[in-house]
C-alpha positions in Angstrom: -115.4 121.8 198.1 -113.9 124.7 196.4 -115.4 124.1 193.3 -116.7 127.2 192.8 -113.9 129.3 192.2 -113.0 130.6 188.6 -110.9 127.8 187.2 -107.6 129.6 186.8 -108.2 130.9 190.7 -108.2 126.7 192.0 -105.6 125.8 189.7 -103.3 128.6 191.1 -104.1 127.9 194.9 -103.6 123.9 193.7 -100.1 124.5 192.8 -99.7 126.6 195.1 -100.4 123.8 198.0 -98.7 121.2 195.7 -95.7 123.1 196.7 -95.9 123.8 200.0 -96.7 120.1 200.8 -93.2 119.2 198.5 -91.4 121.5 200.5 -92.5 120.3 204.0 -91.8 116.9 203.3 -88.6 117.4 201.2 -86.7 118.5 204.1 -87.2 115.5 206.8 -87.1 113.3 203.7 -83.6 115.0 203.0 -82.3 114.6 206.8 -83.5 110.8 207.0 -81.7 110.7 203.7 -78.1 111.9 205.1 -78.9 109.6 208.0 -79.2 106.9 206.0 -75.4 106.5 204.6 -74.7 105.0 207.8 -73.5 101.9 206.9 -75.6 100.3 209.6 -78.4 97.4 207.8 -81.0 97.3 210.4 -80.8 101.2 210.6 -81.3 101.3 207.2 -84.1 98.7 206.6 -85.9 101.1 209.7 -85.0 104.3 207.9 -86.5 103.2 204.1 -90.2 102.2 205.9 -90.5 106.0 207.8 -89.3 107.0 204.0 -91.9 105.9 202.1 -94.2 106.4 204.9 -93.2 110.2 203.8 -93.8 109.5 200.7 -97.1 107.9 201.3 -98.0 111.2 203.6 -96.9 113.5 201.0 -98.9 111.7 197.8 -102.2 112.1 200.7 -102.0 115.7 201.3 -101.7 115.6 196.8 -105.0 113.8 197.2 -107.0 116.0 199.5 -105.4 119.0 197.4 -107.3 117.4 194.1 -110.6 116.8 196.1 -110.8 120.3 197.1 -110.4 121.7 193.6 -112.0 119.2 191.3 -115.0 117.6 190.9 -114.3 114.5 188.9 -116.9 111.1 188.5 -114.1 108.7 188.9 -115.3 105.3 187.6 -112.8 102.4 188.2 -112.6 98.6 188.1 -110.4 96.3 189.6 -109.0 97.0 193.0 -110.6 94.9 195.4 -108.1 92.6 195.3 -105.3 94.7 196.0 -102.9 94.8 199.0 -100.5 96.4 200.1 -98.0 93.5 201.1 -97.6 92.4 197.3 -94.9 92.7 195.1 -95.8 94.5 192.2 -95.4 95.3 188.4 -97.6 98.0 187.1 -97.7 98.6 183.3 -100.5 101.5 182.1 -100.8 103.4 179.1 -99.6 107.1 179.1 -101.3 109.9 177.4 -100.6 113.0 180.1 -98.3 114.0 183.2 -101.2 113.9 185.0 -101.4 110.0 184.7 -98.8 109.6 187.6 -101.4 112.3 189.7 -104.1 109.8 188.5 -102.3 106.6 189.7 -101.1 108.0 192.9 -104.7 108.8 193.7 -105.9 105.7 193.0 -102.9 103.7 194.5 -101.4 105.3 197.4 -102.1 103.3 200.7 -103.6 100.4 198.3 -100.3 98.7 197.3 -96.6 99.4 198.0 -95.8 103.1 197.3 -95.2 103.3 193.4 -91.4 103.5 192.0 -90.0 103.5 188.7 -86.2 102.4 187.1 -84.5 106.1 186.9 -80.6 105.6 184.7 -77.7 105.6 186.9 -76.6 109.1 186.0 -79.8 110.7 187.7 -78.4 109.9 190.9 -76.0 112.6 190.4 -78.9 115.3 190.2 -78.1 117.9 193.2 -80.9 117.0 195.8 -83.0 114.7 193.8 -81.0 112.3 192.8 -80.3 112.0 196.9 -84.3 111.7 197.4 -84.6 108.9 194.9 -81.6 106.7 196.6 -83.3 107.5 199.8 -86.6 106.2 198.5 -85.0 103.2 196.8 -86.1 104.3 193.5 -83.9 101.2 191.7 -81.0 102.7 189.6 -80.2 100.8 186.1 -76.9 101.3 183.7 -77.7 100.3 180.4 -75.1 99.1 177.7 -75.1 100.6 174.4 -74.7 97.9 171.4 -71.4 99.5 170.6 -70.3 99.2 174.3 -71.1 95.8 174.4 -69.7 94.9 170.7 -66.1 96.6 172.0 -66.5 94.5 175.5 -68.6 91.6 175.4 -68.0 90.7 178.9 -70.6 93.8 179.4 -73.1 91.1 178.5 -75.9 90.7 180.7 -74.0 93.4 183.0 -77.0 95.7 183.3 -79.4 93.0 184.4 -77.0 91.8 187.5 -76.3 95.3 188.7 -79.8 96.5 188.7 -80.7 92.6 190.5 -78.2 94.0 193.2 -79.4 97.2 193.4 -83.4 96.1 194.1 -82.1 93.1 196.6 -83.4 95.0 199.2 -87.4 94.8 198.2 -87.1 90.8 198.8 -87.9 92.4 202.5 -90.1 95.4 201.5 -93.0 95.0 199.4 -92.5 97.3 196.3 -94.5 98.8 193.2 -92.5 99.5 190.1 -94.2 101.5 187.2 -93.8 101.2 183.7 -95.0 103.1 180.7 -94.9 100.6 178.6 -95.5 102.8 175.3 -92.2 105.3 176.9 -93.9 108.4 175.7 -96.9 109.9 175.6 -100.0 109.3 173.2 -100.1 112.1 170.9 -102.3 111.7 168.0 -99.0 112.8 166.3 -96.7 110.1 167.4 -99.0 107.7 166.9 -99.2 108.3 163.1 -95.4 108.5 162.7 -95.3 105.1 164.2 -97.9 104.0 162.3 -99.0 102.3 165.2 -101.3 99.1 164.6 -103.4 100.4 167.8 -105.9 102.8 167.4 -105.8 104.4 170.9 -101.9 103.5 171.8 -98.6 103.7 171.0 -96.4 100.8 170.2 -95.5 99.2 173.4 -91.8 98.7 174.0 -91.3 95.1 175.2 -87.1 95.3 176.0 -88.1 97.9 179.4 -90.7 95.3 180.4 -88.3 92.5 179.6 -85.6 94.3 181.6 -87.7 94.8 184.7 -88.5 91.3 185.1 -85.2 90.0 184.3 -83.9 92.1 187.0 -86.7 91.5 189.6 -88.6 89.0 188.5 -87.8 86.7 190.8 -88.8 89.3 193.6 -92.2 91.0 191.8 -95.7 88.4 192.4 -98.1 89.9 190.3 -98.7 92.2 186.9 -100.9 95.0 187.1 -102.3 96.1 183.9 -104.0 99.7 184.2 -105.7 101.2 181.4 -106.7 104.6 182.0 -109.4 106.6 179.7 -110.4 110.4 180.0 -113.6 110.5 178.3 -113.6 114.0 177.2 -110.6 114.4 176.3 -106.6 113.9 176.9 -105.8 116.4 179.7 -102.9 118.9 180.6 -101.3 118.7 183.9 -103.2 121.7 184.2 -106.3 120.8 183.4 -106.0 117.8 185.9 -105.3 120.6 189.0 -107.2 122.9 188.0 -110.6 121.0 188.0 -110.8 121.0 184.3 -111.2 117.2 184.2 -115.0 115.8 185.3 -114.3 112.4 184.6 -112.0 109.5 184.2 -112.4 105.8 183.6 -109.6 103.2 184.8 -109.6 99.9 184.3 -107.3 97.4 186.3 -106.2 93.7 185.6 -104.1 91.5 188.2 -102.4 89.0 186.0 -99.9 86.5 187.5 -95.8 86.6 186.4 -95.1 83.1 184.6 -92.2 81.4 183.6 -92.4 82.2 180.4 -92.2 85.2 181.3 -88.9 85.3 183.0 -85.6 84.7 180.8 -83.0 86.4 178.4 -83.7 88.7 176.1 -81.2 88.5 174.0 -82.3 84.7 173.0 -83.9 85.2 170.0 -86.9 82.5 170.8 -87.6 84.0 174.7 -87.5 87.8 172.8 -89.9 86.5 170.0 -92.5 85.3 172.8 -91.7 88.3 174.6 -92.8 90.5 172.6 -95.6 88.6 171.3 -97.4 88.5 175.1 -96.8 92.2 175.2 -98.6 92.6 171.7 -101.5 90.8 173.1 -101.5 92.5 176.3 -101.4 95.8 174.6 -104.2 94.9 171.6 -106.8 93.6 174.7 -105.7 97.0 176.0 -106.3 98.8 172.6 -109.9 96.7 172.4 -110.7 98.4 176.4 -109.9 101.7 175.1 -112.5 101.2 172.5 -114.9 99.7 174.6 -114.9 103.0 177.4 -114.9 105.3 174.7 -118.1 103.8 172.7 -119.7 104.1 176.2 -119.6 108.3 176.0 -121.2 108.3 172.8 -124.9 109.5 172.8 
């Protein structure tokens, strides 16, 4: 709509409202977050659906924000058969901040709001840490090898706290996100991993692992988002600013077996682990290819 402005004029008044909306939803989602220490369960179940209803409200206003300023031909597959009372896992590839602004659009009011495993510590950060307990953003603590070599009754530790800690989405359907490569693509990165991929980083199959080990019993379905920018990798920047004209997503549902819930620390279950991830990530590699043969004259 407001297309027409010089670019660094729309990218300006973009962050500009991306702000304002934080702030006006930041403070009722800090009061509802004080509220909820009561140590009352039903208050609390009550309290975490207005939450992420917040949440929800505050990812729309994002939305409308990016249609005003940007003119993108957004071509997607795959989300007809979402819904927004399943339990799931999401997995994409990451190549730019603005691939969370590109989910969130695509996502938000389609399936659960979208969370993501945060370390322990971060829930000491002054004010955020506070709106990611209050969201139930699911909190992990992670063992180091030399931890668990000087206390091996640490074993397997991680995985039961973080179980605990996401018992409440057996109630509350839920979305957890994972990068699965755990940085973003750079052309850089990808040749000091010597990546076997040709548009994607090695994927990390232990954070997978770990997610499903600790929810697995609780999260239905796998959804396997590849995301392609046709002309080329954008900034956050670019993404706000209406630099971006087009982007191409792809999305798979895929179900979550029983071979693909175990320990990873047995050698055999890690071994198969890692090989489905492999897979997963070279039919990912082969999409990659496929959407970007499809931009060349």
């Amino acid at each position: 709509m407001l297309y027409f402005l010089p670019k660094a004029v729309r990218g300006v008044l973009a962050l500009l409202l991306y702000a304002i909306n934080t702030l006006f939803w930041f403070l009722p989602l800090m009061l509802l977050a004080v509220l909820k220490l009561l140590p009352l369960k039903r208050w609390q179940a009550w309290l975490t659906y207005l939450l992420d209803a917040i949440a929800v409200a505050w990812i729309s206003m994002n939305n409308v924000t990016t249609r005003l300023f940007t003119r993108i031909d957004w071509q997607v597959e795959g989300l007809e058969a979402l819904s927004r009372k399943d339990w799931y896992l999401l997995l994409a590839n990451h190549q730019s901040w603005a691939d969370i602004l590109v989910l969130q659009n695509l996502f938000n009011r389609r399936i659960p709001f979208l969370k993501f495993f945060l370390k322990k510590e971060l829930l000491y950060v002054p004010f955020m840490g506070l709106a990611w307990w209050a969201l139930d953003f699911p909190f992990m603590k992670r063992y180091s090898k030399a931890e668990l070599a000087r206390k091996p009754e640490l074993q397997g530790k991680d995985i039961e706290t973080t179980r605990k800690a996401c018992a409440k989405f057996r109630f509350k359907p839920v979305t957890v996100m994972n990068f699965v490569e755990g940085t973003r693509f750079t052309k850089g990165k990808h040749d000091k991993q010597q990546s076997p991929y040709q548009h994607l980083l090695k994927p990390k199959a232990g954070g997978v692992a770990f997610v499903l080990g600790a929810m697995g019993q609780q999260l239905h379905k796998i959804l396997d988002v590849t995301i392609h920018y046709p002309e080329r990798i954008p900034t956050f920047w670019d993404y706000i600013s209406g630099a971006v004209h087009a982007i191409r997503v792809q999305v798979r549902v895929l179900p979550i077996t029983e071979q693909l819930l175990g320990d990873y620390q047995d050698p055999a279950f890690r071994a198969s682990f890692q090989q489905w991830v492999n897979e997963l990530w070279q039919y990912k590699d082969q999409q990659l290819q496929q959407m970007a043969a499809k931009q060349e004259p």
